[in-house]
C-alpha positions in Angstrom: -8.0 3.2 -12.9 -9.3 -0.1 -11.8 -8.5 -2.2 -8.3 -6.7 -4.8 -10.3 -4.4 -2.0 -11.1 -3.9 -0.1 -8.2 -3.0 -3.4 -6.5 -0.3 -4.5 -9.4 1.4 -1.0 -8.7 1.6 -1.3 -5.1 2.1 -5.2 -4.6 5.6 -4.2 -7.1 6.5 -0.9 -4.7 6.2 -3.2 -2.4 8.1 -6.0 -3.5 11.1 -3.5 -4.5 11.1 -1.0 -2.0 9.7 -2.7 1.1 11.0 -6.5 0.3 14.4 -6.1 -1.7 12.6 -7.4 -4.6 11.4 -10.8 -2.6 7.5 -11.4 -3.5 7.5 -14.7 -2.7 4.3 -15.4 -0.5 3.2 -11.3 -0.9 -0.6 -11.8 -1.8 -3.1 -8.6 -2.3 -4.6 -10.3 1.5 -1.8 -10.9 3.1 -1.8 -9.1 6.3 1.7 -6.4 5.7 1.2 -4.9 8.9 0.9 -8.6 11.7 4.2 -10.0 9.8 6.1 -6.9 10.1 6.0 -5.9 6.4 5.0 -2.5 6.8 5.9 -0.7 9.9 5.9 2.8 10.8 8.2 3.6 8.4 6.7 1.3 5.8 3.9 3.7 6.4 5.4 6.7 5.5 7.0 5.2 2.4 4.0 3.9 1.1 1.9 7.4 1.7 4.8 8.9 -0.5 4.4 6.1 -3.1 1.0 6.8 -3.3 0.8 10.7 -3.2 3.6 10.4 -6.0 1.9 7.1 -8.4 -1.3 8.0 -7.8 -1.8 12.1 -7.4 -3.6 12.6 -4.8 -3.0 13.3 -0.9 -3.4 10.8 1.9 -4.9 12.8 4.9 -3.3 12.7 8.7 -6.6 11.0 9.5 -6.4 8.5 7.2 -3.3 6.8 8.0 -4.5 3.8 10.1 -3.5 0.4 10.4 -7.1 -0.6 8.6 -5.8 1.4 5.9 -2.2 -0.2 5.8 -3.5 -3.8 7.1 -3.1 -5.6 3.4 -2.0 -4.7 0.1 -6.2 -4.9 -0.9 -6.5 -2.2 1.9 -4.3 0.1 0.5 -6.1 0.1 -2.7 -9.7 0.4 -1.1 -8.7 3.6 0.1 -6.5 4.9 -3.2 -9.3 4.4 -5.1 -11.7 5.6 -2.2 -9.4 9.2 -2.0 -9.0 9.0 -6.0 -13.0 9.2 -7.0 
């Protein structure tokens, strides 16, 4: 599993699940959690997404906006928990 990858499958959960299927100006830096992409809730979504696409388990202590802050973020720390 590359970053490249990891990214692609999240920028589309994203995209569907997050943004009714609008992409349009999602980039793997653009900052999800400042324009109101991801919220709380978003959060909480996206820990699913990833426990479920990914197999493996976000920890409590993990779930931070640094983690959350960009779509690059998010894979830093899937590939970070997956090694």
């Amino acid at each position: 599993m590359d970053s490249n990858d990891v990214e692609a499958r999240i920028f589309s959960f994203i995209a569907k699940t997050l943004l009714g299927g609008h992409s349009e100006g999602l980039e793997r830096a653009t900052p999800l959690l400042e324009l109101g992409v991801v919220d709380s809730m978003g959060i909480t979504r996206l820990t699913t997404f990833l426990e479920t696409e990914f197999g493996l388990r976000v920890p409590v202590e993990e779930l931070s906006a640094v983690n959350f802050a960009s779509i690059e973020a998010i894979a830093r720390l899937v590939l970070r928990l997956s090694a």
